[in-house]
PLY file of the C-alpha trace (Angstrom):
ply
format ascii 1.0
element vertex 163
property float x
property float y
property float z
element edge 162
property int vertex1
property int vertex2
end_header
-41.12 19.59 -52.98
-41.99 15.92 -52.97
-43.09 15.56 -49.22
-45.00 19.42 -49.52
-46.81 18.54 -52.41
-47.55 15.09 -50.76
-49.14 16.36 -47.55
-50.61 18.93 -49.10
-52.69 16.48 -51.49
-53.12 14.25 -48.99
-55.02 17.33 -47.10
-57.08 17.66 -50.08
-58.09 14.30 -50.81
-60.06 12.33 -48.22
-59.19 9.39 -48.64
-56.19 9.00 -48.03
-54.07 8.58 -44.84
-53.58 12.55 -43.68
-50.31 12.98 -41.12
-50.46 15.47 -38.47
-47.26 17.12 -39.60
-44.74 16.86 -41.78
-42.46 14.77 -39.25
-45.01 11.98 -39.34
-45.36 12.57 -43.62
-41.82 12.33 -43.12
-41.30 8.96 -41.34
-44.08 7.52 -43.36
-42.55 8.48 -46.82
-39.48 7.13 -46.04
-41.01 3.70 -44.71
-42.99 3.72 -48.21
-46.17 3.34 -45.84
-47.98 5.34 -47.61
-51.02 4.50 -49.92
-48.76 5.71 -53.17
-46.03 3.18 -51.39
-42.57 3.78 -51.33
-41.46 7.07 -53.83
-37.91 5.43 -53.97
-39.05 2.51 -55.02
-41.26 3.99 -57.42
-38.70 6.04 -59.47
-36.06 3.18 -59.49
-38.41 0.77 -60.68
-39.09 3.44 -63.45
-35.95 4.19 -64.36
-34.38 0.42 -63.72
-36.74 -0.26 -66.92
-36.57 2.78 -69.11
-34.94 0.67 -72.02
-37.11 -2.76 -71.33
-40.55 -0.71 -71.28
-39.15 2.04 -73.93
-39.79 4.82 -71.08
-38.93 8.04 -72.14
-38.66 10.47 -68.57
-38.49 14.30 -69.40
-37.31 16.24 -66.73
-36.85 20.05 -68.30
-37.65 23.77 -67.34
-37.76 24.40 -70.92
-41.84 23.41 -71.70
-41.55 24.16 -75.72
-38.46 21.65 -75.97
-39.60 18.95 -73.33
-42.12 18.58 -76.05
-40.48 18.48 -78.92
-38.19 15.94 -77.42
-41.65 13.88 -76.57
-42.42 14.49 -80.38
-39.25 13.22 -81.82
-39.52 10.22 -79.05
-42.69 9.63 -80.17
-41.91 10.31 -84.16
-44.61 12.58 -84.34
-43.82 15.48 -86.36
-46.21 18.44 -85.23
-46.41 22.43 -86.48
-45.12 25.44 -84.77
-48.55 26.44 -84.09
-49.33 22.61 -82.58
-46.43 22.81 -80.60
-47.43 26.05 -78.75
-50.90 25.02 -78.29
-49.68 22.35 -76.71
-47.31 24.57 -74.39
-50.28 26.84 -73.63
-52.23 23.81 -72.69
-49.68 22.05 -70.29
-48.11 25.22 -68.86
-48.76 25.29 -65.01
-51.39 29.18 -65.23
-53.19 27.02 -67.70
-53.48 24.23 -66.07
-54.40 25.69 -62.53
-57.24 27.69 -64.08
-58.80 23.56 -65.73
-61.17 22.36 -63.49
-60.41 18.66 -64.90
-56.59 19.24 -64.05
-57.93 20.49 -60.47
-59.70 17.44 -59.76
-62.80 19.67 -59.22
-65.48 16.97 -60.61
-64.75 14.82 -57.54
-67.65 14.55 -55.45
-67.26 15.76 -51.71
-66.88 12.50 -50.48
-63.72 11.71 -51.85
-62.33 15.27 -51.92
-62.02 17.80 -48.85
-63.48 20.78 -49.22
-61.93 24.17 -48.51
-58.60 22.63 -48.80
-57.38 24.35 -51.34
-56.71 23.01 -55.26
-55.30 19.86 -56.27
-52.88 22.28 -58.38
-51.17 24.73 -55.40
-48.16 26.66 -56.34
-45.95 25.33 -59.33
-42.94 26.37 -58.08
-39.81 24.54 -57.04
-38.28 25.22 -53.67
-41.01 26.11 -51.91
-40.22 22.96 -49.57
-38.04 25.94 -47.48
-41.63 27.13 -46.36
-42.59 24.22 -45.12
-39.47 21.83 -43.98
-37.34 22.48 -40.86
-33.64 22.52 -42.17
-33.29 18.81 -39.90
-36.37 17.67 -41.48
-34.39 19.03 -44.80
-30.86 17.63 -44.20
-32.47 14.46 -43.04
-34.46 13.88 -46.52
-31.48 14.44 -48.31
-29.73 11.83 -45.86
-32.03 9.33 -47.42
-32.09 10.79 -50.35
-28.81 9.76 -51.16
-28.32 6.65 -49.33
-31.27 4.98 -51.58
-30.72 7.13 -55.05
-26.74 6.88 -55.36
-26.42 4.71 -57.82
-29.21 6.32 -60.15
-28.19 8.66 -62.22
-30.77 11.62 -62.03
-30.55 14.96 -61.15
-33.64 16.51 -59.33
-33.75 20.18 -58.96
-34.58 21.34 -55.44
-34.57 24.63 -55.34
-35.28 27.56 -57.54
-31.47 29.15 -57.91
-30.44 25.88 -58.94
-32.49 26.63 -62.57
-30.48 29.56 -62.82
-27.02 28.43 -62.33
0 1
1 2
2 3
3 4
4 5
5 6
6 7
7 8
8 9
9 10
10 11
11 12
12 13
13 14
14 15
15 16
16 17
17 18
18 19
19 20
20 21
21 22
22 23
23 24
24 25
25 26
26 27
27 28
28 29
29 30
30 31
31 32
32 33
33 34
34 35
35 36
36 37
37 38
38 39
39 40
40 41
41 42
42 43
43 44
44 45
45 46
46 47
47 48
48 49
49 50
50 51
51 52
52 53
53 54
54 55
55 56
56 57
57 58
58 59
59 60
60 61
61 62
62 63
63 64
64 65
65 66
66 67
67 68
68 69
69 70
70 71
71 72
72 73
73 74
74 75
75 76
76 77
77 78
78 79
79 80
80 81
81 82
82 83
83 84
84 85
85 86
86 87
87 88
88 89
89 90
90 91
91 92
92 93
93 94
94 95
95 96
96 97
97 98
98 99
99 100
100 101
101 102
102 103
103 104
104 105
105 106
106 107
107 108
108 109
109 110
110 111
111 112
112 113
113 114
114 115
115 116
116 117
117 118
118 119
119 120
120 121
121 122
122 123
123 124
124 125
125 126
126 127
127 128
128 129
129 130
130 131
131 132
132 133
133 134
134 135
135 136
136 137
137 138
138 139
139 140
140 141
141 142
142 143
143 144
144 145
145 146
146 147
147 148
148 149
149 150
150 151
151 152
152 153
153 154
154 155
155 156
156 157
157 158
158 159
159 160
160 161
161 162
C-alpha cells in the first residue's frame, strides 16, 4: 500500500520525481532516493525516539478508540458527542468528500490535473492490483531485512483485519 499510494501521489503532484512504473518506484523507494527520502529510515527514526520525543503512534482499525487512546495520551477528556464528531470528521468518506484534505486549493502548477484525488481508495490491500507478486515478495524481502528488529506490525492486506 506504501509504494501504490506513493506513485499514485507522485502522479498527482507535479513536482515531484514521477517513475515510469512501479519497478523504477520500486528501486527508488528502496534506495530512499526519493524526495520524501528513505521510508525505512523514516519510521525507525520515529519509532527509535517514541519515548525521547513523547511520540505516541496509533496504528488501529478501530477509529472511535484510536481516539480515545489519543485523548487519554493527550489527557484530554472529551464527550461522547465530541468523540463522534471527531470520528465523522477523520473517517476516510468524510475526508475524501473535504476539498482541504484533497489538496484541491493547490494551484495547477504544483498539482496535475485529471490525475485523480490526493485521497484515492482507503482501503488496505489494494497493492494486489497494482504489484506483480516478484515486485511483492521482493518488498517484503526488504521489508524484513531493514524492519527486523522493530517491533511493529503493519497490516497488508484486508483478511488480515479479520483474522
Amino acid at each position: 500500500d506504501i509504494m501504490v499510494s506513493y506513485f499514485h501521489f507522485s502522479q498527482f503532484m507535479k513536482k515531484l520525481e514521477c517513475a515510469e512504473t512501479y519497478s523504477d518506484l520500486l528501486d527508488k523507494f528502496f534506495t530512499g532516493w526519493m524526495v520524501s527520502g528513505c521510508w525505512f529510515d523514516h519510521i525507525r527514526g520515529w519509532y527509535t525516539n517514541k519515548d525521547k520525543y513523547n511520540i505516541h503512534a496509533v496504528v488501529s482499525q478501530d477509529l472511535r478508540a484510536a481516539v480515545v487512546r489519543i485523548c487519554n495520551f493527550v489527557g484530554k477528556n472529551l464527550s461522547d458527542a465530541a468523540i463522534d464528531s471527531v470520528v465523522e470528521k477523520a473517517s476516510f468518506n468524510y475526508m475524501k468528500k473535504d476539498p482541504v484534505a484533497n489538496y484541491e486549493f493547490l494551484s495547477e502548477d504544483v498539482k496535475a490535473p485529471g490525475k485523480g484525488n490526493f485521497l484515492r481508495k482507503g482501503t488496505v490491500g489494494d497493492w494486489k492490483n497494482y504489484l506483480t507478486v516478484a515486485q511483492n515478495e521482493r518488498f517484503d524481502r526488504v521489508f524484513q531485512e531493514k524492519m527486523k528488529d522493530l517491533p511493529l506490525d503493519f497490516v497488508w492486506d484486508v483478511t488480515e483485519l479479520h483474522s
